[in-house]
C-alpha positions in Angstrom: -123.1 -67.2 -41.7 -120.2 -68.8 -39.8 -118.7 -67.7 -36.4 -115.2 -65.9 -36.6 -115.2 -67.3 -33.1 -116.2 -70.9 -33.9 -113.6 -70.8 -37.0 -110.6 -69.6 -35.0 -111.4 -73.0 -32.6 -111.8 -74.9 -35.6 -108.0 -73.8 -37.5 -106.7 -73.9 -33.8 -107.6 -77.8 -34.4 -106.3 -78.0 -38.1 -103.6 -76.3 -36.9 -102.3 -78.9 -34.2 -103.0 -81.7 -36.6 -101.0 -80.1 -39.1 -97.8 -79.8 -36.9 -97.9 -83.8 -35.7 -94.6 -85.2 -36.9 -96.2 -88.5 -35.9 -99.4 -89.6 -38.3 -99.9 -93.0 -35.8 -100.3 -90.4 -33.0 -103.3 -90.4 -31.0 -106.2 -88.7 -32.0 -106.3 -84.5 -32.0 -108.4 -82.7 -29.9 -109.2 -79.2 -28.9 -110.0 -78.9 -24.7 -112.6 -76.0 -24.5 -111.5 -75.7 -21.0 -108.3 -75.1 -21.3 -106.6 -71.9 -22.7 -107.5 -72.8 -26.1 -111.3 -72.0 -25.0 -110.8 -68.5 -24.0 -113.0 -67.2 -27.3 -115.3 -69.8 -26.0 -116.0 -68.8 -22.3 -115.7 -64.7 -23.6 -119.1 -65.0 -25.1 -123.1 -66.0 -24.4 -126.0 -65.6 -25.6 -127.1 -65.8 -28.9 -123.6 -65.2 -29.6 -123.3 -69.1 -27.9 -125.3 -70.7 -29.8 -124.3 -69.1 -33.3 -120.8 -70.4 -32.4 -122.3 -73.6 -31.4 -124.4 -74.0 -34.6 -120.9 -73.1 -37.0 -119.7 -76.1 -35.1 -122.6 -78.2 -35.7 -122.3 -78.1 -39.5 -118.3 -78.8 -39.0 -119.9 -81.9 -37.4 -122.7 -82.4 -39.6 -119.9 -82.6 -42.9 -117.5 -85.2 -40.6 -115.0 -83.0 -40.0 -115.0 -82.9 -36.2 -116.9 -84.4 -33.3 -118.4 -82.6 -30.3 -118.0 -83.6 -27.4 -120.7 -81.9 -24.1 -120.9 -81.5 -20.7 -122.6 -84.2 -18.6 -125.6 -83.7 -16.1 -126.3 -79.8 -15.8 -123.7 -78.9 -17.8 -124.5 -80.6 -21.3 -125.5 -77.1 -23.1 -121.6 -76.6 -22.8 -118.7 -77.7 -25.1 -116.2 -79.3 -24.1 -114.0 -80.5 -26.6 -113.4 -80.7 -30.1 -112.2 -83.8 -31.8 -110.6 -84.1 -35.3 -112.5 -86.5 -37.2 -111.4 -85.7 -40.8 -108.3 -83.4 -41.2 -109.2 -82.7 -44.9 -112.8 -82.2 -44.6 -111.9 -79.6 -41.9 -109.7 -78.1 -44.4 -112.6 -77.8 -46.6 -115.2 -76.6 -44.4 -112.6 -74.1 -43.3 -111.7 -73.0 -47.2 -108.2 -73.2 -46.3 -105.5 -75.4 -48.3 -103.6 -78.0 -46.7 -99.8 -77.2 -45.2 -98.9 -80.3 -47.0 -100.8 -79.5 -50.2 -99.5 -75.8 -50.7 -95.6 -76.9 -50.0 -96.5 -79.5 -52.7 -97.7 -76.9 -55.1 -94.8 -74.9 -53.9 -91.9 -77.5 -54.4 -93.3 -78.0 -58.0 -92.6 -73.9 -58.4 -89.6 -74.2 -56.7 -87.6 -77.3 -58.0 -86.2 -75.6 -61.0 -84.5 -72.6 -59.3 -82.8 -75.8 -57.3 -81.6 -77.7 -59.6 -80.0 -74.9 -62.3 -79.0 -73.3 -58.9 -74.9 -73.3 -59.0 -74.9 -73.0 -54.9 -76.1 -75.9 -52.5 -76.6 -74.4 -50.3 -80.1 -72.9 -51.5 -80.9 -76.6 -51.6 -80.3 -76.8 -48.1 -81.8 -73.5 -46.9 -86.0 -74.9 -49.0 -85.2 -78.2 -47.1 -84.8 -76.6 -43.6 -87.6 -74.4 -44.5 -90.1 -76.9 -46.3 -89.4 -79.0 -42.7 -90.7 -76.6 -41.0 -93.4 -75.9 -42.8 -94.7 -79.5 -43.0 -95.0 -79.4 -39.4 -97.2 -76.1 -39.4 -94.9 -73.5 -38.5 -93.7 -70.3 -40.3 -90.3 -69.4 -41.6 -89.5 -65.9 -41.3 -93.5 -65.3 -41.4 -93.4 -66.6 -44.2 -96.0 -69.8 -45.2 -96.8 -71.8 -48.3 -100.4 -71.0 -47.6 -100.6 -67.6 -47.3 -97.0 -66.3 -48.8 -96.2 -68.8 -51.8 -95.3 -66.0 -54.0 -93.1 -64.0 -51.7 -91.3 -67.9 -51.1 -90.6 -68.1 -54.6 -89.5 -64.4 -55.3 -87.4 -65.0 -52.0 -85.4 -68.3 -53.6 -85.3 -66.4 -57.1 -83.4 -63.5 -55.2 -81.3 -66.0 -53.6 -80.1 -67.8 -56.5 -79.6 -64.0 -58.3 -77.6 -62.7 -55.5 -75.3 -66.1 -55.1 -75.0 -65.8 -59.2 -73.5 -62.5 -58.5 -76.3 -61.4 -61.6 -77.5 -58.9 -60.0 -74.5 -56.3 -60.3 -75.4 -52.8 -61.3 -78.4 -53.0 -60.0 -80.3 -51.2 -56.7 -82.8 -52.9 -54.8 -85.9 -51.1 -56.3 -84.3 -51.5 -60.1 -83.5 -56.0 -58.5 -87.1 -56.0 -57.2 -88.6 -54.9 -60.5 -86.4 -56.2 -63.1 -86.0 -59.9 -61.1 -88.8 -60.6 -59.1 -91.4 -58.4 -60.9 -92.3 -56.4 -58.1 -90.2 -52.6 -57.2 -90.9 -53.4 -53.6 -90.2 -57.4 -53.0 -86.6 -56.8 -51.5 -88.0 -54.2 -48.8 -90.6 -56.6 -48.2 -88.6 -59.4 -47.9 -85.6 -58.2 -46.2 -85.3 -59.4 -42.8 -86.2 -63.2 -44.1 -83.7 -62.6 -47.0 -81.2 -61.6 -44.5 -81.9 -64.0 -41.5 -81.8 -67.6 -44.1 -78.7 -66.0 -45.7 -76.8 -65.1 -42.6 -77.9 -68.7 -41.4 -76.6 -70.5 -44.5 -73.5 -68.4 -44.7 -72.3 -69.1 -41.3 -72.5 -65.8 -40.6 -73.5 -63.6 -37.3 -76.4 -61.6 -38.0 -76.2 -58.2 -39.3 -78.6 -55.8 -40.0 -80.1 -56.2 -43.8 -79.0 -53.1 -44.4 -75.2 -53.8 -43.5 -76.0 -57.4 -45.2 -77.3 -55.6 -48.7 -74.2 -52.9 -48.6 -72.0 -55.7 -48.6 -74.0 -57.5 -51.3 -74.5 -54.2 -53.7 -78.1 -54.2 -53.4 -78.7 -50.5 -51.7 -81.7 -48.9 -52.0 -80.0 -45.6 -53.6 -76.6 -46.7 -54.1 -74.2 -43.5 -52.8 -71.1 -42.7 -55.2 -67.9 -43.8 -53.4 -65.9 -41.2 -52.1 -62.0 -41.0 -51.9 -58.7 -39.1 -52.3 -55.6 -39.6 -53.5 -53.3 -39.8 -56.5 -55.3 -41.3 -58.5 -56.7 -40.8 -62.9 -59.6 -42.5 -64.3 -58.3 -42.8 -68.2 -56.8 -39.9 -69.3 -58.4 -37.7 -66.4 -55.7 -36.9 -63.3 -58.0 -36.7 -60.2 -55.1 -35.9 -57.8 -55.4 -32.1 -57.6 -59.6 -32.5 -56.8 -59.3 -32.0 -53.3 -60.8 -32.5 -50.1 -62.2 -35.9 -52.2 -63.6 -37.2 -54.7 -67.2 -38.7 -55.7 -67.5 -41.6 -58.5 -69.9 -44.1 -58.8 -69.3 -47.9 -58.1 -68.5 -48.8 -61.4 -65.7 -46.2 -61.8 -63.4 -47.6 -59.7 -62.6 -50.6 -61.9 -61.1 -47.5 -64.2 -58.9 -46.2 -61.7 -55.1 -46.0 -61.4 -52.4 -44.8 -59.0 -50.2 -42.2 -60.6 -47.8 -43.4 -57.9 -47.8 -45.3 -54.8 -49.3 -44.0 -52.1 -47.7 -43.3 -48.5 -50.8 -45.7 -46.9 -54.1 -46.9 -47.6 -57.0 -46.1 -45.2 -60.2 -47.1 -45.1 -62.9 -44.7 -42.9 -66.3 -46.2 -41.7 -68.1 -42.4 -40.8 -68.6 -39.9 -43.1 -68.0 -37.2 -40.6 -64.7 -38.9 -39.8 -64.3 -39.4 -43.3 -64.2 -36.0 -44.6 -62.5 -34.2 -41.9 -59.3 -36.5 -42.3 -59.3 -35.5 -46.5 -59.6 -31.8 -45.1 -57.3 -32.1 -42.2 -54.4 -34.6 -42.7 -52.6 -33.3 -45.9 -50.5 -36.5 -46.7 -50.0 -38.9 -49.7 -52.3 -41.5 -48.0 -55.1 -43.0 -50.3 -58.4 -42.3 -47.8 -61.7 -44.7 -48.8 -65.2 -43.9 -47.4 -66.2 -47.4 -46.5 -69.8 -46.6 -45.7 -69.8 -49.1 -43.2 -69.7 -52.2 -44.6 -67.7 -51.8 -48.1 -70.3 -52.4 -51.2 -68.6 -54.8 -53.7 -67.1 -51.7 -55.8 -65.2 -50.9 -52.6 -64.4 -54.8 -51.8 -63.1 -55.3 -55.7 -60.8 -52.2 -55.3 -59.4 -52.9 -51.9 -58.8 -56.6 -52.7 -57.2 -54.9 -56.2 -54.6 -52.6 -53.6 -53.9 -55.8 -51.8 -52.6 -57.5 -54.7 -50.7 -54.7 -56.7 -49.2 -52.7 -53.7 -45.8 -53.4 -52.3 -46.5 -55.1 -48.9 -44.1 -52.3 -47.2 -47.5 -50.2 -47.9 -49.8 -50.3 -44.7 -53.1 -50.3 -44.5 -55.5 -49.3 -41.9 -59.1 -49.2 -40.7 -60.6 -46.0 -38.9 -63.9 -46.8 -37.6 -66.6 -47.2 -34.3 -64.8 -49.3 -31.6 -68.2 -51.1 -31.0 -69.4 -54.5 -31.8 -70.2 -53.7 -35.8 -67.2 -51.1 -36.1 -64.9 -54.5 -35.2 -67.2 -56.5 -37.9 -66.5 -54.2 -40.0 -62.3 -54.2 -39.1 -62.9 -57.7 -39.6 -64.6 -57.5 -42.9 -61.9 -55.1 -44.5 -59.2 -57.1 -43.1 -60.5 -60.3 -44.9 -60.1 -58.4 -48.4 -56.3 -58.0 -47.9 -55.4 -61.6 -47.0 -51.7 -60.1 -48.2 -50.3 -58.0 -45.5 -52.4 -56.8 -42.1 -54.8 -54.0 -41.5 -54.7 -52.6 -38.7 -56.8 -50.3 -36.4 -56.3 -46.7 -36.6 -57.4 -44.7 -33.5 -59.6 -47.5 -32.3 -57.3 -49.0 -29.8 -57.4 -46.1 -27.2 -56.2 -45.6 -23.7 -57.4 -45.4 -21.1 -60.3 -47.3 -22.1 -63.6 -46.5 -20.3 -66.3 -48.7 -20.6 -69.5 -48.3 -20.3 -71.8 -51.1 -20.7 -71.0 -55.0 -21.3 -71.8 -56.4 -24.5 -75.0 -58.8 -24.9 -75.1 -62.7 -25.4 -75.4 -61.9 -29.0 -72.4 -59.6 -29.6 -70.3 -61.4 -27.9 -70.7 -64.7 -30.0 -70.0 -62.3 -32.7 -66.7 -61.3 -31.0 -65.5 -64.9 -30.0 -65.9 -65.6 -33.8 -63.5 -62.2 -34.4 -61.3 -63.1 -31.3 -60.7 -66.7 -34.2 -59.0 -64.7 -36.9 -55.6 -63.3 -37.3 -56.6 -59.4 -37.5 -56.6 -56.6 -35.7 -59.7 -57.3 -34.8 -59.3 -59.9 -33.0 -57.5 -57.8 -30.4 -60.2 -54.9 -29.9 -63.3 -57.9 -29.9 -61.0 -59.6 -27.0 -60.9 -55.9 -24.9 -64.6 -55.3 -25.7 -65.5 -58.8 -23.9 -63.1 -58.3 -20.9 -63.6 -54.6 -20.7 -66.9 -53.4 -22.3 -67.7 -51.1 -25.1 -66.2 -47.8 -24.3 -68.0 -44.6 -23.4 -66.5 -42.6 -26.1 -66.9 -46.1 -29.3 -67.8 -43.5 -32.3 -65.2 -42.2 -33.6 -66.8 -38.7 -34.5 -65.5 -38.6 -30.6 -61.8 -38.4 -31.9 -60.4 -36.0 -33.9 -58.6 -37.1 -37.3 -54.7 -38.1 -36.7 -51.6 -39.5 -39.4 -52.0 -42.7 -39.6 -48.9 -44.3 -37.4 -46.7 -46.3 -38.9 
């Protein structure tokens, strides 16, 4: 029976051949006196010489030569040498890095070429890289993961297809990758390689799959205003209104409203419909709008007279100004600006981290309101009082 302990020196050794990017490089070795021998040093005994035998037979097949200690010290090991990278590989019962991303890229090579986006391409080529020279990608490997890869790039081409709409997560995990729980499984790498090939900052996967429409329970939207789906008038339904996604492609003014807002909180959201009795149009964004939201917002932009504002009510921290950002890039028409998030005096409280401030030197690039509140929030920090269940509702200002 082999040694677990024996083994893990032996993949520690498959493993560092694996990653050379050089094959003319020198030989591979394994020092057991180093830090790669602790497993080594940790045991005696008949333990010892189990481990030692395990190693024997590696040697005894030519996968690896053993080198000893001299004079007293010759019944200890001192290094391992690679001898035979796939009769290691063998003896191991593990497959090749290089042979499971060549099994892999014969899986993968017709999602790439029928793919209508390059940049899928782009993100397997970074990835297969990687992979070639031993190392994970999202902990995610060809030899241990090769399903999950391929339900990852299948999910990817979907998604950047835009033939996923309609669907939740659980219903896209089942129906397309032919497993209800892939998505959850998969998020944060789904998220990370996206966000990476999509030039964006990185978001949560949540705030990523909102603005994707691929929520685990999608919510209905909620909003008020003068507004009738067919022959039904929904003006008089008051504070607000529930429909789901689909319905708001049905939707019309009865007449044009006094403003547009957009809320990020629910809180927030439905003490303005029950407080501010105006003719605004008020949107529960949800934080990051889902595409139902994004279609009808970019919809406003284009039929509304531009003499009709729109604003933004949301968190005056780093992803409350994402999100300004975000809702501001529907309405490429006219400006959206900030409502109650530009407040004096402005007490901050802590500074912003390396991270959230490259996301607010991209904002402080574009022509929004944003880019105002992400230039405050790097001078003067993120204010104590950011949410905005802090503030009570307001009319919008004009």
């Amino acid at each position: 029976m082999a040694d677990e302990a024996a083994e893990r020196l032996l993949a520690k050794l498959l493993d560092r051949w694996e990653r050379r990017t050089d094959t003319t490089m020198r030989r591979v070795t394994l020092s057991i006196s180093g830090r790669d021998g602790a497993d080594y040093f940790a045991i005696s005994g008949e333990r010892r010489e189990r481990l030692h035998a395990t190693l024997r037979n590696a040697a005894q097949v030519g996968a690896v030569d053993l080198e000893w200690g001299r004079f007293e010290a010759t019944h200890e090991l001192k290094r391992l040498v690679l001898k035979d990278g796939n009769a290691l590989a063998v003896f191991l019962g593990r497959s090749l890095m290089s042979k499971a991303v060549a099994d892999l890229d014969k899986k993968i090579e017709p999602l790439l070429t029928n793919a209508a986006h390059s940049w899928i391409a782009d993100a397997y080529r970074d990835a297969r890289a990687r992979w070639l020279r031993g190392l994970p990608v999202c902990r995610l490997s060809p030899t241990n993961n090769a399903e999950d890869i391929i339900r990852l790039f299948v999910a990817f081409k979907t998604v950047s297809e835009q033939s996923h709409s309609g669907m939740d997560m659980r219903t896209f995990s089942a129906r397309i990758l032919g497993d209800s729980k892939a998505m959850e499984r998969l998020q944060i790498a789904f998220t990370r390689m996206w966000c990476d090939h999509h030039a964006l900052e990185p978001i949560t996967p949540t705030d990523l799959f909102a603005t994707l429409g691929l929520e685990k329970v999608p919510q209905p939207v909620l909003l008020r205003g003068k507004l009738k789906s067919g022959a039904s008038d929904l003006s008089a339904l008051r504070p607000f209104v529930g429909l789901p996604g689909e319905g708001l492609a049905a939707l019309h003014l009865n007449e044009v409203p006094s403003y547009i807002l957009t809320i990020e909180n629910l809180a927030s959201f439905q003490r303005h419909c029950r407080e501010i009795d105006d003719e605004g149009l008020i949107l529960f964004s949800s934080g990051f709008p889902n595409p139902s939201v994004q279609a009808m917002l970019r919809r406003l932009d284009a039929e509304i007279p531009p003499s009709i504002q729109f604003f933004h009510w949301g968190d005056t921290d780093v992803r409350g100004i994402e999100i300004l950002a975000f809702v501001a890039s529907l309405c490429p028409s006219r400006t959206v600006k900030a409502h109650l998030m530009d407040r004096s005096p402005w007490q901050g409280e802590r500074r912003a981290t390396g991270r959230e401030l490259k996301a607010l030197d991209r904002i402080t690039q574009t022509k929004t309101a944003a880019s105002s509140l992400a230039r405050r929030v790097m001078e003067d920090g993120i204010p104590c009082d950011f949410e905005q269940e802090n503030h009570d509702p307001a009319p919008a200002a004009f």
